[in-house]
Gaussian input, Z-matrix of N, CA and C with variables (Angstrom, degrees):
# hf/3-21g

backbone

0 1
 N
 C     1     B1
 C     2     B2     1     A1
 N     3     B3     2     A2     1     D1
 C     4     B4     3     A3     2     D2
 C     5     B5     4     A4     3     D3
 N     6     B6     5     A5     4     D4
 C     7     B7     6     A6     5     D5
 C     8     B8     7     A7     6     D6
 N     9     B9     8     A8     7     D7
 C    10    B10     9     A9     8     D8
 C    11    B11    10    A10     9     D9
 N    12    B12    11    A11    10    D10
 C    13    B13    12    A12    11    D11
 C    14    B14    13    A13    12    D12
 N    15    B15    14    A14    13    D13
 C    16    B16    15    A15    14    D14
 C    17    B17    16    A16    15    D15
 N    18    B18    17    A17    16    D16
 C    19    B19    18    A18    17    D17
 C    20    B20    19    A19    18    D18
 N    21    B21    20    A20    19    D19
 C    22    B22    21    A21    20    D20
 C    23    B23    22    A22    21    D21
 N    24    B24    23    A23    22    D22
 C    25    B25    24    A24    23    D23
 C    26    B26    25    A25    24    D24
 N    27    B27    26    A26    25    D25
 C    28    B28    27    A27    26    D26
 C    29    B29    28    A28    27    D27
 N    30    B30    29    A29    28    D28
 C    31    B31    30    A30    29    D29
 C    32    B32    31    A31    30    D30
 N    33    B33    32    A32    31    D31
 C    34    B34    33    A33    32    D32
 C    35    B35    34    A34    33    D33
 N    36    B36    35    A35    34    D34
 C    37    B37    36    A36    35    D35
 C    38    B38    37    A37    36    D36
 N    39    B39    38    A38    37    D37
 C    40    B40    39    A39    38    D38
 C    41    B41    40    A40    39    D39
 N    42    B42    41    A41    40    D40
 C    43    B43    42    A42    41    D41
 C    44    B44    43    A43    42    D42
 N    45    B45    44    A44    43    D43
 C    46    B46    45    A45    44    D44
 C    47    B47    46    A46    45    D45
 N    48    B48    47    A47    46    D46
 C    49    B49    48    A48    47    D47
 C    50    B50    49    A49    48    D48
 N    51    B51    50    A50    49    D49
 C    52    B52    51    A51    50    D50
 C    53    B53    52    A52    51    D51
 N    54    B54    53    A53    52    D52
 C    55    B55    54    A54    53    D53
 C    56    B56    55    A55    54    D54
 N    57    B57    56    A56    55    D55
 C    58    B58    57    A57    56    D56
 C    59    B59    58    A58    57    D57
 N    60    B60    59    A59    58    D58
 C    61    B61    60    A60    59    D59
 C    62    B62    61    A61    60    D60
 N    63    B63    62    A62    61    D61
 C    64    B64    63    A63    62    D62
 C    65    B65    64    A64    63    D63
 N    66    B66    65    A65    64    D64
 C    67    B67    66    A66    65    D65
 C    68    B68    67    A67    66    D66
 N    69    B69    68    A68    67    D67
 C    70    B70    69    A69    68    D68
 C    71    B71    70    A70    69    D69
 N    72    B72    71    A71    70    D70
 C    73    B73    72    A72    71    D71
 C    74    B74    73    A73    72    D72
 N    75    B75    74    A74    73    D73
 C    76    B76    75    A75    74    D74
 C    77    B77    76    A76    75    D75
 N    78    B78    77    A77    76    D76
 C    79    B79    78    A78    77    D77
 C    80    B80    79    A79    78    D78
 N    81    B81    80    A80    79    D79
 C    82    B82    81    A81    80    D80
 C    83    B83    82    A82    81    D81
 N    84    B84    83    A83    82    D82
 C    85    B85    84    A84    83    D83
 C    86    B86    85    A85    84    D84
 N    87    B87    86    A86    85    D85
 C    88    B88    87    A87    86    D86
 C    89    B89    88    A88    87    D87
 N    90    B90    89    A89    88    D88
 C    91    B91    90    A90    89    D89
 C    92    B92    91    A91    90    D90
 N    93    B93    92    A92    91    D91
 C    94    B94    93    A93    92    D92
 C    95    B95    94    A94    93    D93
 N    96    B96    95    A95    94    D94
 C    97    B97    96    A96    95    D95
 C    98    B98    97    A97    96    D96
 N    99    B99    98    A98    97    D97
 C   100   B100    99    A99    98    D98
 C   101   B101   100   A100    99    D99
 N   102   B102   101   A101   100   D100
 C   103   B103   102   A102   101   D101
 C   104   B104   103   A103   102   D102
 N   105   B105   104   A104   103   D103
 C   106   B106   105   A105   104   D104
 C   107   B107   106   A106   105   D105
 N   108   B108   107   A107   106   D106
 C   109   B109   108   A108   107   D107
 C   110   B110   109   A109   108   D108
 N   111   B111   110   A110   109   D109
 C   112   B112   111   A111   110   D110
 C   113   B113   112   A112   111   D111
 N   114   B114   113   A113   112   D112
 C   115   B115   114   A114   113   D113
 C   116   B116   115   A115   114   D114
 N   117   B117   116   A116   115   D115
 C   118   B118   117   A117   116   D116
 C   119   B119   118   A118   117   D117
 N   120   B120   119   A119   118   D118
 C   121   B121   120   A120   119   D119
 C   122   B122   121   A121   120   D120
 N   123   B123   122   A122   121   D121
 C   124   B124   123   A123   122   D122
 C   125   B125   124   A124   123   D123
 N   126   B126   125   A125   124   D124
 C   127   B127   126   A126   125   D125
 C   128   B128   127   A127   126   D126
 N   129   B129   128   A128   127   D127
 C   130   B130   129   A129   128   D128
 C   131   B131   130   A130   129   D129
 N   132   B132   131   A131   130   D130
 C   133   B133   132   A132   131   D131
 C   134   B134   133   A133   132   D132
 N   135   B135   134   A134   133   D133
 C   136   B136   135   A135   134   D134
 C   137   B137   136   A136   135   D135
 N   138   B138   137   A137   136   D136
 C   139   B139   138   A138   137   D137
 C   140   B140   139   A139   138   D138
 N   141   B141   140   A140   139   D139
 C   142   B142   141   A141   140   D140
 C   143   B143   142   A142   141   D141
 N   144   B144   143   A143   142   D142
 C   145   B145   144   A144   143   D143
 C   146   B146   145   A145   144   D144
 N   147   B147   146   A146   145   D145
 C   148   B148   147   A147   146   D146
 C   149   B149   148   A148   147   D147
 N   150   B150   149   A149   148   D148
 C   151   B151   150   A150   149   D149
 C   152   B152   151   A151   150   D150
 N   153   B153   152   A152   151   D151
 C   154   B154   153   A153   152   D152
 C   155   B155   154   A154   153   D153
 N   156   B156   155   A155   154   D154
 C   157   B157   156   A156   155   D155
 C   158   B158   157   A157   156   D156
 N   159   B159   158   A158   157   D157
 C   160   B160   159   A159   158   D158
 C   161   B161   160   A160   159   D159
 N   162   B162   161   A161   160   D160
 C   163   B163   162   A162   161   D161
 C   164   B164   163   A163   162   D162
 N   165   B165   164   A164   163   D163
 C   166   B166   165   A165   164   D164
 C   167   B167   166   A166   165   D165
 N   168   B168   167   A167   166   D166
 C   169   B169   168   A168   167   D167
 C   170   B170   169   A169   168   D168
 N   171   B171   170   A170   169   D169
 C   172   B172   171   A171   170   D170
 C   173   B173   172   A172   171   D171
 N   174   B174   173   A173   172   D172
 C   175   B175   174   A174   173   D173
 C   176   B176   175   A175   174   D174
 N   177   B177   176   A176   175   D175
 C   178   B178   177   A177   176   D176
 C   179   B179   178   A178   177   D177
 N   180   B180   179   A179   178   D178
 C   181   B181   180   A180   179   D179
 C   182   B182   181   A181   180   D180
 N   183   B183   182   A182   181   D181
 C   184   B184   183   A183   182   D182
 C   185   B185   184   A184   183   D183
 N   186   B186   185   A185   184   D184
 C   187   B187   186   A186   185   D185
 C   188   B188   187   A187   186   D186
 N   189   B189   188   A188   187   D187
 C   190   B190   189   A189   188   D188
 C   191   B191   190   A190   189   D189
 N   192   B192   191   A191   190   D190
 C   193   B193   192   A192   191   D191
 C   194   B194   193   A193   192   D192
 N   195   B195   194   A194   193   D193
 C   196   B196   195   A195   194   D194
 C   197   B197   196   A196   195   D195
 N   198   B198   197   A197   196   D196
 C   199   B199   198   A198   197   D197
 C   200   B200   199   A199   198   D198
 N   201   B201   200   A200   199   D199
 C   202   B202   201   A201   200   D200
 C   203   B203   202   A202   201   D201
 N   204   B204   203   A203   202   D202
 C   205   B205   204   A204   203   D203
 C   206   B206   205   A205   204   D204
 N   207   B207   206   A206   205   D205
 C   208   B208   207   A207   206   D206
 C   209   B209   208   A208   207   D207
 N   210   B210   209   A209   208   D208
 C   211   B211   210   A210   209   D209
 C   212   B212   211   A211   210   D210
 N   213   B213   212   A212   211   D211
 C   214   B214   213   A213   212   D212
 C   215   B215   214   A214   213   D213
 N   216   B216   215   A215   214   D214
 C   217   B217   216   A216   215   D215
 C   218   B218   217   A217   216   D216
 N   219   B219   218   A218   217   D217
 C   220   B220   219   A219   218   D218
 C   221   B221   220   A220   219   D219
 N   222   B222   221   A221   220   D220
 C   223   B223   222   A222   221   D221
 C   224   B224   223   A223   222   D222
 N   225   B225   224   A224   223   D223
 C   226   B226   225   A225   224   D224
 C   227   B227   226   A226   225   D225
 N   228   B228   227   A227   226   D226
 C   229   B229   228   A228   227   D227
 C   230   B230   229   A229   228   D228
 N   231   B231   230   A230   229   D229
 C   232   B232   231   A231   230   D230
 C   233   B233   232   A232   231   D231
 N   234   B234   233   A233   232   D232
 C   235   B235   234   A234   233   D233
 C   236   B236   235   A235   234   D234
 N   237   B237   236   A236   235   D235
 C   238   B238   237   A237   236   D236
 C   239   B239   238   A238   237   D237
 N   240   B240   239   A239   238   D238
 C   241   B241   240   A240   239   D239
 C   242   B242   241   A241   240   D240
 N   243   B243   242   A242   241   D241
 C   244   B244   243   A243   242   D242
 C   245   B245   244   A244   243   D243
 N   246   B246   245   A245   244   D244
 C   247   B247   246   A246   245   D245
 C   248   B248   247   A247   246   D246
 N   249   B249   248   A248   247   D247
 C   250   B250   249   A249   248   D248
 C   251   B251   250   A250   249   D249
 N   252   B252   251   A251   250   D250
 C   253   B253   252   A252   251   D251
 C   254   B254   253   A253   252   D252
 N   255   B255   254   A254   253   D253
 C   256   B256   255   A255   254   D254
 C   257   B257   256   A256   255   D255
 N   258   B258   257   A257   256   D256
 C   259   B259   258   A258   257   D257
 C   260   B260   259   A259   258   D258
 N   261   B261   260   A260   259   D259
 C   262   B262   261   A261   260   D260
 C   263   B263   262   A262   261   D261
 N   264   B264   263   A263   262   D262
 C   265   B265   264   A264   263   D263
 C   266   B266   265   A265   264   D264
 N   267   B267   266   A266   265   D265
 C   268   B268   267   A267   266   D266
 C   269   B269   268   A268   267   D267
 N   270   B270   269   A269   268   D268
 C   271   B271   270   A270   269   D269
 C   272   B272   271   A271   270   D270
 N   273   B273   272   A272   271   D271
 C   274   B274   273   A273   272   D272
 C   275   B275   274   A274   273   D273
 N   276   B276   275   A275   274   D274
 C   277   B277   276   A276   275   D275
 C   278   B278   277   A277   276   D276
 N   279   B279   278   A278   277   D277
 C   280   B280   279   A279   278   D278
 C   281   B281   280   A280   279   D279
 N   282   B282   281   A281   280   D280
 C   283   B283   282   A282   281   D281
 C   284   B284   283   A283   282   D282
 N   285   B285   284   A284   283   D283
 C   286   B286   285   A285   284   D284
 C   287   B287   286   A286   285   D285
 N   288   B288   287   A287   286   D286
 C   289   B289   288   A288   287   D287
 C   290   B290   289   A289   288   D288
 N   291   B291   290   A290   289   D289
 C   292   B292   291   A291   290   D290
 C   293   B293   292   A292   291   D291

   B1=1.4533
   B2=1.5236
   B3=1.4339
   B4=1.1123
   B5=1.5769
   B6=1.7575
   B7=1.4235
   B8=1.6130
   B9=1.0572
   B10=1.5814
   B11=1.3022
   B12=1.4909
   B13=1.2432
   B14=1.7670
   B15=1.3129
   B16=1.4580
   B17=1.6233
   B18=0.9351
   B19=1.6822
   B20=1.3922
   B21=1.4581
   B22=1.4693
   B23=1.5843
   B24=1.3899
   B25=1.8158
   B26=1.5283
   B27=1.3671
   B28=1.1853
   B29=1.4405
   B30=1.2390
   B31=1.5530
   B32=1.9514
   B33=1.6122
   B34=1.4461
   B35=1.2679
   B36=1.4037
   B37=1.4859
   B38=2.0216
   B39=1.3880
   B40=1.3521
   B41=2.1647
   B42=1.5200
   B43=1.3958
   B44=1.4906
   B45=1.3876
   B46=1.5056
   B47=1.4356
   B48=1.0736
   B49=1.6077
   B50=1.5745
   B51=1.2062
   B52=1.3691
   B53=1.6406
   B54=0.9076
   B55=1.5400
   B56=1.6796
   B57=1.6106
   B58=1.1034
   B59=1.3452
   B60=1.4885
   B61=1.2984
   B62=1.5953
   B63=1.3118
   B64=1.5000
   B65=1.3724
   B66=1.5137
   B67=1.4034
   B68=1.7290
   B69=1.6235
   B70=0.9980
   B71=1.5968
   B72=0.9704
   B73=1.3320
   B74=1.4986
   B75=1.4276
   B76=1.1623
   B77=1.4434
   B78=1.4382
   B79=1.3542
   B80=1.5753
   B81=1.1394
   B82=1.9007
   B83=1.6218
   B84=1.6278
   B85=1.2167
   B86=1.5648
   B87=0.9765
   B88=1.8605
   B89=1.8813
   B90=0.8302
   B91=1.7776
   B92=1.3947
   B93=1.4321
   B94=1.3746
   B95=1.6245
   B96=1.2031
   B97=1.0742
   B98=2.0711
   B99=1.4124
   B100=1.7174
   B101=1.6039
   B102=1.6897
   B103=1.1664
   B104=1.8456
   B105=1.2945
   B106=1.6956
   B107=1.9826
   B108=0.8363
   B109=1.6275
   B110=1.7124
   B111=0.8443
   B112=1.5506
   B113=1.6002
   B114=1.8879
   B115=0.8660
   B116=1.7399
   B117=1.2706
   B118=0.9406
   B119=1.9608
   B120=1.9595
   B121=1.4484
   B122=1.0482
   B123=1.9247
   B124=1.9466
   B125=1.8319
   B126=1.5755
   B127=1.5561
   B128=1.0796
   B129=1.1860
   B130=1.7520
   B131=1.8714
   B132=0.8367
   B133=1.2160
   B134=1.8903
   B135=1.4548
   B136=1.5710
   B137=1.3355
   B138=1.5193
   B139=1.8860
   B140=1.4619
   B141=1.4040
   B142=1.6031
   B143=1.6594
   B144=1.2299
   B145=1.7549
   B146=1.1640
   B147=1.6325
   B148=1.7427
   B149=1.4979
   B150=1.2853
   B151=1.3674
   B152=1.7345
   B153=1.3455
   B154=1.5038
   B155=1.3725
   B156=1.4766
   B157=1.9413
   B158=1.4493
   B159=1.5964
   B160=1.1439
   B161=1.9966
   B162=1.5150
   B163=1.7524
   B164=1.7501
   B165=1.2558
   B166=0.9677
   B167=1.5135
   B168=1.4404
   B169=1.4125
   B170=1.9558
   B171=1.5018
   B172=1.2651
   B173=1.4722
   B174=1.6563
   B175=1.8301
   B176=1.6150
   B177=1.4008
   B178=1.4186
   B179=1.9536
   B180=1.5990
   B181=1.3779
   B182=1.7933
   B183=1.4051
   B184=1.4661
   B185=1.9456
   B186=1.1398
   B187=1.5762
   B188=1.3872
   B189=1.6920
   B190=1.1822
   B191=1.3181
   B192=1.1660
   B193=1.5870
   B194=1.6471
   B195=1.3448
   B196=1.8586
   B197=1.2880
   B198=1.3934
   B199=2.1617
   B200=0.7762
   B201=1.2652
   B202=1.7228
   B203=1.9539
   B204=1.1545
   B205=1.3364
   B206=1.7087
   B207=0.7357
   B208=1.9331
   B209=1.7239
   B210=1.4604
   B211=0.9470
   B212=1.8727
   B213=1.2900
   B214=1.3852
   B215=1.6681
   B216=1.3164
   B217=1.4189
   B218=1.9781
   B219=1.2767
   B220=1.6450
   B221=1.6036
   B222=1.6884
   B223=1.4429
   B224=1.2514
   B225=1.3683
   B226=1.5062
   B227=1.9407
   B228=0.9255
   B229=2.0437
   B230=1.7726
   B231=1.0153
   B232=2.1396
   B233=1.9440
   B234=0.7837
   B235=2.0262
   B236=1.6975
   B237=1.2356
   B238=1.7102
   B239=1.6234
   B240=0.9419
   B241=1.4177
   B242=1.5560
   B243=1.2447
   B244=1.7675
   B245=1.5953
   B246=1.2841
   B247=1.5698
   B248=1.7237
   B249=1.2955
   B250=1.5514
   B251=1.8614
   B252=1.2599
   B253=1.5434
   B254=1.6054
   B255=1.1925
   B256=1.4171
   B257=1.7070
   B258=0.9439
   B259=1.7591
   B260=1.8350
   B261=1.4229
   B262=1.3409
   B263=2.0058
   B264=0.8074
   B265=1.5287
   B266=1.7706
   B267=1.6020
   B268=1.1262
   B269=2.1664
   B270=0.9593
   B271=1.0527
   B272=1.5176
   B273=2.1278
   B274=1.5034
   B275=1.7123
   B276=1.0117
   B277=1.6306
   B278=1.5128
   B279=1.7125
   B280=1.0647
   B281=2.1677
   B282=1.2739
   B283=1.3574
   B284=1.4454
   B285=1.5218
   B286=1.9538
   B287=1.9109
   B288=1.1441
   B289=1.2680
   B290=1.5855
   B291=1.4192
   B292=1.6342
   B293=1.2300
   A1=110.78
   A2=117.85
   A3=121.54
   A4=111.22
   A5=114.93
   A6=105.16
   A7=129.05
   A8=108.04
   A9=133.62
   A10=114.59
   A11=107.29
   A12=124.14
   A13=81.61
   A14=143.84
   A15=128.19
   A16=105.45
   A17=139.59
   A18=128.30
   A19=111.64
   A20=117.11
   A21=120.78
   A22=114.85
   A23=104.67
   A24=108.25
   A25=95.73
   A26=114.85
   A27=109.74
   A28=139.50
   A29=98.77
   A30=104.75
   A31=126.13
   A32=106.73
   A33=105.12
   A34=113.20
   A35=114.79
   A36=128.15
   A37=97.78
   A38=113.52
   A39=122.77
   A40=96.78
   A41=115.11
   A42=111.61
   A43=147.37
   A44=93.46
   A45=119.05
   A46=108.02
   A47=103.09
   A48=116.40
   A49=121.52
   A50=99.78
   A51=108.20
   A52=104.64
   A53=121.97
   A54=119.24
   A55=111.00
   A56=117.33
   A57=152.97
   A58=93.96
   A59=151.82
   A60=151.07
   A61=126.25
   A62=97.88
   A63=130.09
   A64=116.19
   A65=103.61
   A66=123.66
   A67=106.45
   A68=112.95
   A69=110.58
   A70=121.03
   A71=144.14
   A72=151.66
   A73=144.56
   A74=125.09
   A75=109.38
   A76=94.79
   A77=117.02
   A78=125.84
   A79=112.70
   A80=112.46
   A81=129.98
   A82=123.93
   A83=102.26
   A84=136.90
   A85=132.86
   A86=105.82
   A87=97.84
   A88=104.59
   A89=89.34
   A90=117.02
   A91=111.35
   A92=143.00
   A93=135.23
   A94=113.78
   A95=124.27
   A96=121.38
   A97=111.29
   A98=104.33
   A99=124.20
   A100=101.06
   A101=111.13
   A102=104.40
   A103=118.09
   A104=118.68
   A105=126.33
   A106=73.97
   A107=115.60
   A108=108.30
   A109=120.08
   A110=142.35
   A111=155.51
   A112=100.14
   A113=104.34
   A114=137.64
   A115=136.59
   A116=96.06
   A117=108.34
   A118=130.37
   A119=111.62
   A120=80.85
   A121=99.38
   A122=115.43
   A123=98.97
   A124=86.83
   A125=78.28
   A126=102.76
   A127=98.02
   A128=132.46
   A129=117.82
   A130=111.06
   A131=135.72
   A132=121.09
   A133=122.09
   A134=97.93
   A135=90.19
   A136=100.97
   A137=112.62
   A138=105.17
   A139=106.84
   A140=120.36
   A141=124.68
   A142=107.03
   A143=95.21
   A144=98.28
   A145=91.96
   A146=100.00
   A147=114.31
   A148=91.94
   A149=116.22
   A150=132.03
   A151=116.64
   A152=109.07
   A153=108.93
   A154=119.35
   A155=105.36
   A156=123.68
   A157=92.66
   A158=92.75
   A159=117.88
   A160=105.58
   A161=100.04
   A162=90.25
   A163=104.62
   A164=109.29
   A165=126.99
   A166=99.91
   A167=119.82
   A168=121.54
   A169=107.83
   A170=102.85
   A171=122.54
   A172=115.74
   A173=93.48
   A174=93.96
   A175=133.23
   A176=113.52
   A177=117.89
   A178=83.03
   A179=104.58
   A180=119.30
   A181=131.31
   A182=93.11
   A183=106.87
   A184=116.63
   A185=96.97
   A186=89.28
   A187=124.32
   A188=117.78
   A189=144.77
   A190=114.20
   A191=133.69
   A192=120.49
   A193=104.58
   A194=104.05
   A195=130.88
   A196=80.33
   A197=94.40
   A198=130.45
   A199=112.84
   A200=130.86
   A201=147.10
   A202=100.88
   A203=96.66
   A204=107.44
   A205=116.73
   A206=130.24
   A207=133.01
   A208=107.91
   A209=101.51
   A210=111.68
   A211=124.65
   A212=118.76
   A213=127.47
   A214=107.99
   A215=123.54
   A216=109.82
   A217=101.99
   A218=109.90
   A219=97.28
   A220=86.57
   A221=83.07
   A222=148.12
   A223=108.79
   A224=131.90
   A225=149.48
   A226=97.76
   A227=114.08
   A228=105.92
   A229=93.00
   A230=99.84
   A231=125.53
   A232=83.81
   A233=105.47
   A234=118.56
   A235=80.54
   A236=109.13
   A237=125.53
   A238=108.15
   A239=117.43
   A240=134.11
   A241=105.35
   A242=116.76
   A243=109.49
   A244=97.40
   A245=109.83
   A246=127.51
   A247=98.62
   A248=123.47
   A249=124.01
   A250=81.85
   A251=111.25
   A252=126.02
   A253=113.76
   A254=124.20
   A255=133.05
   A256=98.58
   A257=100.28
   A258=102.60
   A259=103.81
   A260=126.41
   A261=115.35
   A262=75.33
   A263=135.46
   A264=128.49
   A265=102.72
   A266=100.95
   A267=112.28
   A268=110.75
   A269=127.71
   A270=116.90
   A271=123.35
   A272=127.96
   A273=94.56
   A274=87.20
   A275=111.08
   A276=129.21
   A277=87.85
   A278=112.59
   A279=120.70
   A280=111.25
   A281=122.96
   A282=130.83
   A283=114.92
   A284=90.31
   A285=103.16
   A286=95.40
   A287=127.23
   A288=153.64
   A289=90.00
   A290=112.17
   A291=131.71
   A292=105.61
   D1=-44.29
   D2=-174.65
   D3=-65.86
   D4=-42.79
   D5=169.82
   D6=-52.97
   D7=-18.84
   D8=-179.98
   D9=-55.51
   D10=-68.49
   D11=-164.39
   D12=-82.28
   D13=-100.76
   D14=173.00
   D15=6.69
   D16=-59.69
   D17=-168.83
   D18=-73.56
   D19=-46.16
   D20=175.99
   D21=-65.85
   D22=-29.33
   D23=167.11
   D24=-53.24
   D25=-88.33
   D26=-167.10
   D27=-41.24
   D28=-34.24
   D29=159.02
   D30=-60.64
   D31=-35.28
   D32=161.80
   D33=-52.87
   D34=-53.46
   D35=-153.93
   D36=-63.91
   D37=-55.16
   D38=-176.30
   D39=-49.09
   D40=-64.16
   D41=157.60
   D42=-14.94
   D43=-37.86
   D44=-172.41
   D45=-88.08
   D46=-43.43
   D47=-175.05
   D48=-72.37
   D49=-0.72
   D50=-176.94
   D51=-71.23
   D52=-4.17
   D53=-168.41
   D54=62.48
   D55=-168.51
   D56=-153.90
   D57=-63.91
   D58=123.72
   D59=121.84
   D60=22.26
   D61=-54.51
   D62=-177.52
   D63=-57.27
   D64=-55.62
   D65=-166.04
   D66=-73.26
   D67=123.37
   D68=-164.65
   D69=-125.73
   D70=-25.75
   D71=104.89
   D72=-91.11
   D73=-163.36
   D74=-162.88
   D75=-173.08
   D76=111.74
   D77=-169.82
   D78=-124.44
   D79=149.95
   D80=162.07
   D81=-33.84
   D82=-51.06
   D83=-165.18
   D84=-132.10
   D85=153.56
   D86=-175.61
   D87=-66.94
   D88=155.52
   D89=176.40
   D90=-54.63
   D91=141.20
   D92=166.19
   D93=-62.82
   D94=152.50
   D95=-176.95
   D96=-58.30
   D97=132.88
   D98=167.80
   D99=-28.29
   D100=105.99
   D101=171.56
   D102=-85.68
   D103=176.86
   D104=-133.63
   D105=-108.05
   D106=110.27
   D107=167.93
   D108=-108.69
   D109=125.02
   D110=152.39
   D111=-62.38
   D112=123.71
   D113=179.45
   D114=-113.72
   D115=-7.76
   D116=-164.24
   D117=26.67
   D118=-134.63
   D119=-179.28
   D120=-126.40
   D121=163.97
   D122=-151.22
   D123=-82.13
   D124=-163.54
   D125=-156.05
   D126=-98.38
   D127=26.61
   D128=179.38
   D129=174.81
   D130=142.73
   D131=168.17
   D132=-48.71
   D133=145.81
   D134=166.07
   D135=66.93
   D136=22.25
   D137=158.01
   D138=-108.68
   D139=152.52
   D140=170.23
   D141=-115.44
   D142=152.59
   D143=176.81
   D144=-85.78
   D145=150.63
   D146=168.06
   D147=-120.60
   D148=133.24
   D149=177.89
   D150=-72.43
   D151=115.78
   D152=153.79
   D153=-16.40
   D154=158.65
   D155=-177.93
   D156=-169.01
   D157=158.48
   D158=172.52
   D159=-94.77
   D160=118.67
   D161=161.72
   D162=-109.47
   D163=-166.03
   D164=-137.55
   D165=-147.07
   D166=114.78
   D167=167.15
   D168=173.08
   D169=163.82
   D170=-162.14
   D171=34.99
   D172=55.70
   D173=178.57
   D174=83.22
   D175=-7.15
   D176=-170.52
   D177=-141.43
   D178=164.08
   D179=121.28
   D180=-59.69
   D181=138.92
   D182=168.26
   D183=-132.76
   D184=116.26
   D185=178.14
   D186=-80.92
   D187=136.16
   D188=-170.63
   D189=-75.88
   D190=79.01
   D191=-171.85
   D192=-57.93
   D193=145.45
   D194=178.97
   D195=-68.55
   D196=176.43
   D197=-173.82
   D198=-162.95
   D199=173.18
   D200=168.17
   D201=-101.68
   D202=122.79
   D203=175.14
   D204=-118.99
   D205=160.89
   D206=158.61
   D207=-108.68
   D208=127.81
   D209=-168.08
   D210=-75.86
   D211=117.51
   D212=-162.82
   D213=-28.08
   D214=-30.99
   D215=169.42
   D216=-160.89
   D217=-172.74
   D218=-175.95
   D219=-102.19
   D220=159.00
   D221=-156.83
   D222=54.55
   D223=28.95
   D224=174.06
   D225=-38.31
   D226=137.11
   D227=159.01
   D228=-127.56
   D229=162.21
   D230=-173.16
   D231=-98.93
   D232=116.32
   D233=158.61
   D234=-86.71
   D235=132.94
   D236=158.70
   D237=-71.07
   D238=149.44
   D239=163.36
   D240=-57.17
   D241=155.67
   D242=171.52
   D243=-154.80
   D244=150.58
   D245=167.69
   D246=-84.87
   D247=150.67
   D248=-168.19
   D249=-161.94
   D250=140.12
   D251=171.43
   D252=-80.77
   D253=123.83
   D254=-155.09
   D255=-133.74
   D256=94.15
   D257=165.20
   D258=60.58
   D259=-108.85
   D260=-153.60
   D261=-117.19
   D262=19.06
   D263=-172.59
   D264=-143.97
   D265=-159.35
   D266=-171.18
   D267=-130.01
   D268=105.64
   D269=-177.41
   D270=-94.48
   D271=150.59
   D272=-163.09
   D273=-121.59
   D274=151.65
   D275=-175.94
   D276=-102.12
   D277=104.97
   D278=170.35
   D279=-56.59
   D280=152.61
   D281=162.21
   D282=-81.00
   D283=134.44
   D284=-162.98
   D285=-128.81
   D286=162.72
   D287=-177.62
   D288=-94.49
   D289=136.36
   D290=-172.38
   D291=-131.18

């Protein structure tokens, strides 16, 4: 029993540590420069484009193509995602609905 509860601790604890929601990768190096995307026009009334990003995984950047979204409720605004410099790397503050 006791190993039990010991394993499920550790597993909260590994959980916990994940940091902030927000925070979404975590890179070596700065980001390639914001690529230029064509959007054309959305698909419905009352959608906003959310702009492309670069994430970050198995060693390289990979870019995120933007979308047309509807916003979780009205007068909603999109916060953009941003790359921000974090110690010897680069960390990215995923974009959230406000």
């Amino acid at each position: 029993m006791k190993r039990y509860l010991l394993i499920g601790a550790l597993g909260l604890a590994a959980l916990t540590g994940c940091g902030d929601y927000r925070y979404g990768y975590y890179a070596p190096g700065p980001p390639p420069a914001v690529r230029a995307e064509y959007y054309g026009n959305p698909p419905g009334p009352g959608h906003v484009w959310v702009n492309g990003y670069w994430g970050y995984s198995g060693n390289r950047y990979a870019w995120n193509n933007g979308h047309w979204e509807r916003p979780p409720h009205r007068n909603a605004r999109w916060t953009p995602g941003r790359w921000d410099r974090d110690g010897h790397g680069y960390r990215y503050h995923k974009g959230y609905w406000r």
